[in-house]
Structure formats: C-alpha cells, structure tokens
N, C-alpha and C positions, 0 to 999 in steps of 0.2 A: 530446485532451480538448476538448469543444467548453462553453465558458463565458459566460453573460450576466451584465451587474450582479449581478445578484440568485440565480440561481440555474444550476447547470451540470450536465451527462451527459457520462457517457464516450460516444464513438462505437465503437459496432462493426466490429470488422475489416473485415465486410463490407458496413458502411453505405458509399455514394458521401460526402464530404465537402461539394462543392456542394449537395448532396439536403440533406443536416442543413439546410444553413446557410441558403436559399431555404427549406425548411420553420419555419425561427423567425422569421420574418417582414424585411421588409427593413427597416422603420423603427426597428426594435431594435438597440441598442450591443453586437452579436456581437463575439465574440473565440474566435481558437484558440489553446489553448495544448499543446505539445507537451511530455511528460513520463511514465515511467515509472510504470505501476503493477502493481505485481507480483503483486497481488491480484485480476487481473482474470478469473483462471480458477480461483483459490484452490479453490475452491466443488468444482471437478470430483475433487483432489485430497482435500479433507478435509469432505468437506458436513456431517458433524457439527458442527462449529465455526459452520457458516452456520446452520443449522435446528436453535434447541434443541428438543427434545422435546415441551413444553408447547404448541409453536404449530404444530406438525404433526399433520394426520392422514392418514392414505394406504390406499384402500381400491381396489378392484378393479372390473368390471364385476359380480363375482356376488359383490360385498363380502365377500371373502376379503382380510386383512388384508396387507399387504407387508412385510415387515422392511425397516427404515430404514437398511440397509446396502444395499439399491438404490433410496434414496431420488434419486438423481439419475435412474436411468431411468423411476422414474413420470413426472417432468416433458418427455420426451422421449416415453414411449407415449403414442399415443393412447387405448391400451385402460385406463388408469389415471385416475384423479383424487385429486392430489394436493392438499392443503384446507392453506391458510395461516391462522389464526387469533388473534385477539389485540385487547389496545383499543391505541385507535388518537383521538390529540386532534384533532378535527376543525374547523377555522375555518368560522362562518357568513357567508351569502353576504351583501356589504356590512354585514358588523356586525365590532366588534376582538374578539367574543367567543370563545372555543375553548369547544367541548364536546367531549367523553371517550364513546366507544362504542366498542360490541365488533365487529368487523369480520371479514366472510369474504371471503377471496382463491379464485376456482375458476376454472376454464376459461372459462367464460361470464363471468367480470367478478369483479368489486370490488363488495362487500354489507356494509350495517352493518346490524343489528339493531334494532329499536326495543324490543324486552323484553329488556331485560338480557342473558344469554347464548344465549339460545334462537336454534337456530339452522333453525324451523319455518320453511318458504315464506312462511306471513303477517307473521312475523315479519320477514322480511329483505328491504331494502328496496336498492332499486341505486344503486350510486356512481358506477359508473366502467368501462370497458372500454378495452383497449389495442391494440387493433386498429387504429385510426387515431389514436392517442395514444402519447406521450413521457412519461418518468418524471426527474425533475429533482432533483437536491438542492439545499435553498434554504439560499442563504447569507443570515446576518446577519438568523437566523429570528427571533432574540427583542427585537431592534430594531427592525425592520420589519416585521413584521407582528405582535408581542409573544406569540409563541407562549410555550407553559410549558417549553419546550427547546429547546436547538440542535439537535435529530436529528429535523429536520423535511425532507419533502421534499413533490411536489406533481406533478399529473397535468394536463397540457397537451396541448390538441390540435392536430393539424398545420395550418396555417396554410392548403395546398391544400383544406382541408376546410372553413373555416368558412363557409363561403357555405351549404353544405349542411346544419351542423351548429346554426347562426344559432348561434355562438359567437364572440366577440370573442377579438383576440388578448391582452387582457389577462385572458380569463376564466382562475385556474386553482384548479383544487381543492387547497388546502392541506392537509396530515396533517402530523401531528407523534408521532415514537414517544416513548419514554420514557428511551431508552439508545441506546448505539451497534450494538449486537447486535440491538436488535430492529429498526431500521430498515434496516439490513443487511440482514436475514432475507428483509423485504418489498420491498426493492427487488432483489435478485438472483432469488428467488420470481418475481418480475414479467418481468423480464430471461428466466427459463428459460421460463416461459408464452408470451410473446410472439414469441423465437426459435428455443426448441427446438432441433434438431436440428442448425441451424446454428452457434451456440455450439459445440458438441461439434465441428464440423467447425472451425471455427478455431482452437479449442484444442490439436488432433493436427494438423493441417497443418505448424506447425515442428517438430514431432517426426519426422515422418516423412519430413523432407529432412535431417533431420541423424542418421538410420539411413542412405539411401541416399547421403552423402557417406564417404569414410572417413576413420577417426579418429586414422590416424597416417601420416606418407607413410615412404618408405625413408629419405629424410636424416637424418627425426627417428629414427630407428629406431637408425641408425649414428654416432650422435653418443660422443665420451667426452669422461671428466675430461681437463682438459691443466694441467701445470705449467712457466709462462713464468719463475718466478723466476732458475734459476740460467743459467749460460752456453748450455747445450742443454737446449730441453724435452725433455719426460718425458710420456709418458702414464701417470696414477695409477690403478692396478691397484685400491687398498683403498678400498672404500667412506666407510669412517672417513674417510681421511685426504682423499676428494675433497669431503665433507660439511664438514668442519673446514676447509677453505681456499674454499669455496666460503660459509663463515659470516665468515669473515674477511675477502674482500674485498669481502664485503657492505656488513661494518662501516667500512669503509677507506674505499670508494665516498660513503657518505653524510656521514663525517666530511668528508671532502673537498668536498662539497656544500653541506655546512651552512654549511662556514667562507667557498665561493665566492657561496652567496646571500646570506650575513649583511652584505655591503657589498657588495650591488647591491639597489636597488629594494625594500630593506623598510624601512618605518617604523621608525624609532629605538624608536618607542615599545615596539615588537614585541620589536627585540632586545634590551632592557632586562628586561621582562617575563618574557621565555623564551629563557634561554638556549641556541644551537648547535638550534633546533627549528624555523628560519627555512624547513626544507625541507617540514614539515608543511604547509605554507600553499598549494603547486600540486594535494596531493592532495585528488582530487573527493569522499570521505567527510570533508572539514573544512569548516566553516562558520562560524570564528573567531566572532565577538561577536553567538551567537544566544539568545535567550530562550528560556528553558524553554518558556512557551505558541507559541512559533515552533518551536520541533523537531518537538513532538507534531505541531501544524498537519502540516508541512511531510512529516511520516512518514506521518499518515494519509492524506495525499494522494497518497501514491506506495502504500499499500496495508497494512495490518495484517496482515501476515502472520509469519509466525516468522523471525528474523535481517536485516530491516530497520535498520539504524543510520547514523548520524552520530553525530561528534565536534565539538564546540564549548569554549570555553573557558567558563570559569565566572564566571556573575555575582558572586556572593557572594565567591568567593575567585579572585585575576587570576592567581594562581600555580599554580591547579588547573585540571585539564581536565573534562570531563563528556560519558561515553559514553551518548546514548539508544539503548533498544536497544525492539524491539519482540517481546512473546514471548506468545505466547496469547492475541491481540489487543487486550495490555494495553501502555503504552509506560511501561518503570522506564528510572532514568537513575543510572547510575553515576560515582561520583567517582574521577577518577582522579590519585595525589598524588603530588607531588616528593620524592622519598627523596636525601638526602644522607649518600654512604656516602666519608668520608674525603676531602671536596675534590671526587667524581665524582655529576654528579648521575643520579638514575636516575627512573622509571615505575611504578606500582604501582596493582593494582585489587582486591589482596588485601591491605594492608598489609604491604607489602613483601617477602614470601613469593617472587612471582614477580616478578622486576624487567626493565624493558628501556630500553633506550639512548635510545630516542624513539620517539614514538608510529606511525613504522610498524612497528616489528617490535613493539610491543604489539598492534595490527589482526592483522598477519600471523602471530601465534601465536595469537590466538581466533578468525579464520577456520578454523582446524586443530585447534585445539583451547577445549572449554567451558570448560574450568577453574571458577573459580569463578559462571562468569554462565547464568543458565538455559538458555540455547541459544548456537550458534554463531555468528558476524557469517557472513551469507550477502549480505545486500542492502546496497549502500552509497545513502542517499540521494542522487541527485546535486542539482547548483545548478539552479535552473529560469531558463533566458533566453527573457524574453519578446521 
C-alpha cells in the first residue's frame, strides 16, 4: 500500500515500487505501508457487487448489448466499451466550493456533462485521462478540503510528466461520490481501463502455482489417531472416539495455557476483567481495546469483502466482547456475552443456545460453521506494523 498525508493507492502487483514512489514526487512525506487486502481482486469474482446496474452501460462495436454477466470481459476487450456513469461532487480549481455533475467514464477519459444528464458530444466536456495519471483515495476529505463526504478520491498526474503537462505536483482533480459503493465502482472502473489485461494476469498467477504444487504429500496421507494415555498406545480405529479425544485435548491444551499465561506478562487489569481468556490476547484476529469507528476503519482497509472480521472487547460493556464482521459490503458487529452456567463461565452469540469455553473455539466453530451470523469468519483482520 503506497500512502501520503492526504491521500493513498494500492500498488499493483506489477507496478515497480521505486517507480510508484520517484513518480509522487520527491519533496512529498511518502510512506509504505504493507497490509493485507482481500478485496483487491474481489471485482474479478463477484463484479455485480462492484458495478450496480444504474451506473453501467455496456455496448458493442455494432451496439449489440452485452449481458452483465460478462461485464468484467468488456473491460478487458478492446472490441467493447464499457460506459461508467453517475454524479459525481466535483471541487473548483482554487475555490473551497464542490459542485455536483453527471460524469461519463469511457476508454478515451473521464467527461462531465454540462446539461444535466445528456450525454451528447456538445454536451460533455473532458476531465481527465489516465494514461499518464494515478487515482488516489483522499483521506481526511471533509476536513481538508470540506468535501460533502468522506468517499472522495482524486486524479494526479505523474510527476515524470509535469514539465510536459505544465502541471504542478500539487495540482489534483478532486471527486467526491456519495457512498462507499459508488466510489468503489469508479475507482476499480478506472483500475480495469487503465490496466486491463494485466490485472486478470495477476489475479490467476497464484492460482496457478498452487494447481501446479500438490496438495497433499504421502506423510500427510499416512498419518492416524494415536492414544498415548494408558501404558501401551493404541492406534484408534473409530472415528468417534479419535474426534472426542482429539476435542479434549484441545480443551486440556488451552486450559493449561490460560492458567500458564495468566501469571506471566498480562495486566492485572486484563485478568480481573476476563477471566482464564489471557490466551485470546496472542491471537492475530483480537485487537483488545478497539473502537467501533477503528474496527470499521481498520476492515475497510484490509477490503469489504464477505467474512472479513475481528474481535475487540467492548466499550460500553468491559465484560462483553464484540465480533465486527463484514458481509455484503456492510460491516454489523456482534455482541458477544458471558453466560454463567453453575460457577463455569461460558461464550455466546446466540444467547446462550450455542456456548464455548473461550473465544477461540467460538472463531473456530463460525469459521466452519454460519450459525446464527450472515456469513462465515473467513478473513481475520490482522494488526498493521508500521
């Protein structure tokens, strides 16, 4: 992830990293940050979710219409043009004002309108081409430049070009969508115009080393249950009985762990709080004392995609936990509440329907299984070290 003050892009696979970074100028406060985002090919899997319907049009060379179930290969043909459309809040040049216009995305550029929707030649007037231009999303939009939303982003040109372009490096064309869907839309729209084909080739590139590796070796193949309890093992024949001791010394393992970390190196305050849960704290999907508006942050940055989550403790209540989950490229957040059944305390995200011992084998049963939450934990956010 390549980031400045104000505004940042992902790098493409197959960008050089010196190239980005000698591209945004040298007098500029750069920074890389390296971090996980699972949404960064989302598009090629589910491109409905990316392009809703109202901001697409997709037509042919003998304007035969395309069905939108190969809407990712118009962007890829040349023999196709696919048409982004939509309003779009645009910042005037040296003025704090935004105006609102209807914008066309095509192969040849970035166009707004000056008649309302019309999308006649006299009518559309040019904005912008990315040809020799970067597409940025701007942080800290409605502070800094007082846009009417945070889902603003902005078009910069590379820095080897401005001699040519008589363009300063602080020149940049500000937009602002309205949502996070629709700027979304226009910014990966951009991404598939500008790189095409190459995108598709970075996307299957780890797939098809991990077809030509194989996927079990003989060891794994020849492995069994073993029973070390009594005087002579035993290899266990019954599946039952290797499932049931293999859940037991699960639980055996962690008890034992809880009680080994709870007097080494954790805050008093911790084991007061939560009890025998001291081992939750090494795993990389917990993020103890995070604010709701810091989860969301922290998941959309790693990508809205379906089973994205983290586990935090809960502001409002110190005794509850709270699972953000992200599912339709909406992020809900779940409570998760302390059931005390007889002296043994236990986990619950049903009201106590389905209970568990500590919050990993709550993870480890909705990685496997929905239950009650709209999708399955697939992605764990992790910590970001800068």
């Amino acid at each position: 992830m390549f980031q400045q003050v104000l505004k940042k892009r992902t790098i493409e696979d197959h960008e050089d990293v010196m190239d980005v970074v000698s591209g945004s100028g040298m007098d500029t406060d750069s920074r890389l940050y390296f971090r996980k985002n699972y949404a960064k090919y989302e598009f090629f899997k589910k491109p409905l979710d990316f392009f809703p319907d109202q901001m697409v049009s997709i037509s042919t060379e003998t304007n035969g219409i395309v069905d939108h179930s190969e809407l990712i290969e118009t962007f890829l043909k040349s023999s196709t043009c696919p048409e982004i459309h939509g309003h779009l809040h645009v910042k005037e040049q040296s003025k704090k004002s935004w105006k609102k216009f209807y914008f066309v995305l095509r192969r040849s550029g970035l166009y707004f309108s000056t008649k309302g929707t019309s999308k006649e030649p006299r009518h559309l007037q040019f904005f912008a081409d990315f040809t020799d231009s970067d597409i940025y999303t701007v942080l800290s939009a409605k502070k800094m430049y007082g846009a009417p939303t945070e889902f603003a982003f902005c078009v910069k040109y590379n820095v080897s070009l401005q001699a040519t372009k008589c363009t300063s490096a602080r020149d940049l064309k500000l937009l602002c969508a309205d949502d996070e869907q629709t700027k979304t839309c226009w910014i990966t729209a951009i991404r598939l115009l500008k790189f095409g084909m190459q995108l598709y080739q970075n996307f299957i590139q780890p797939h098809q080393k991990q077809k030509a590796s194989p996927m079990r070796s003989i060891s794994e193949n020849s492995l069994v249950a073993m029973d070390f309890s009594g005087q002579k093992t035993r290899v266990i024949e019954n599946p039952s009985e290797a499932l049931s001791v293999a859940v037991e010394e699960g639980l055996s393992w962690r008890r034992k762990s809880c009680h080994r970390l709870s007097g080494h190196g954790i805050p008093s305050s911790t084991q007061s709080s939560v009890p025998n849960l001291a081992i939750h704290l090494a795993q990389p999907w917990f993020h103890g004392k995070l604010s709701r508006e810091e989860a969301q942050h922290l998941i959309i940055q790693q990508g809205l995609i379906d089973g994205v989550f983290l586990l935090r403790e809960s502001q409002s209540n110190p005794k509850t936990f709270v699972l953000s989950l992200c599912h339709m490229q909406k992020i809900k957040h779940f409570q998760i509440l302390p059931v005390d059944d007889e002296g043994e305390l236990f986990y619950t995200l049903d009201d106590g329907q389905t209970r568990f011992t500590d919050l990993i084998q709550l993870v480890e049963f909705y990685q496997l299984n929905r239950g009650t939450l709209p999708c399955r934990l697939k992605h764990h956010c992790t910590r970001i070290t800068l």
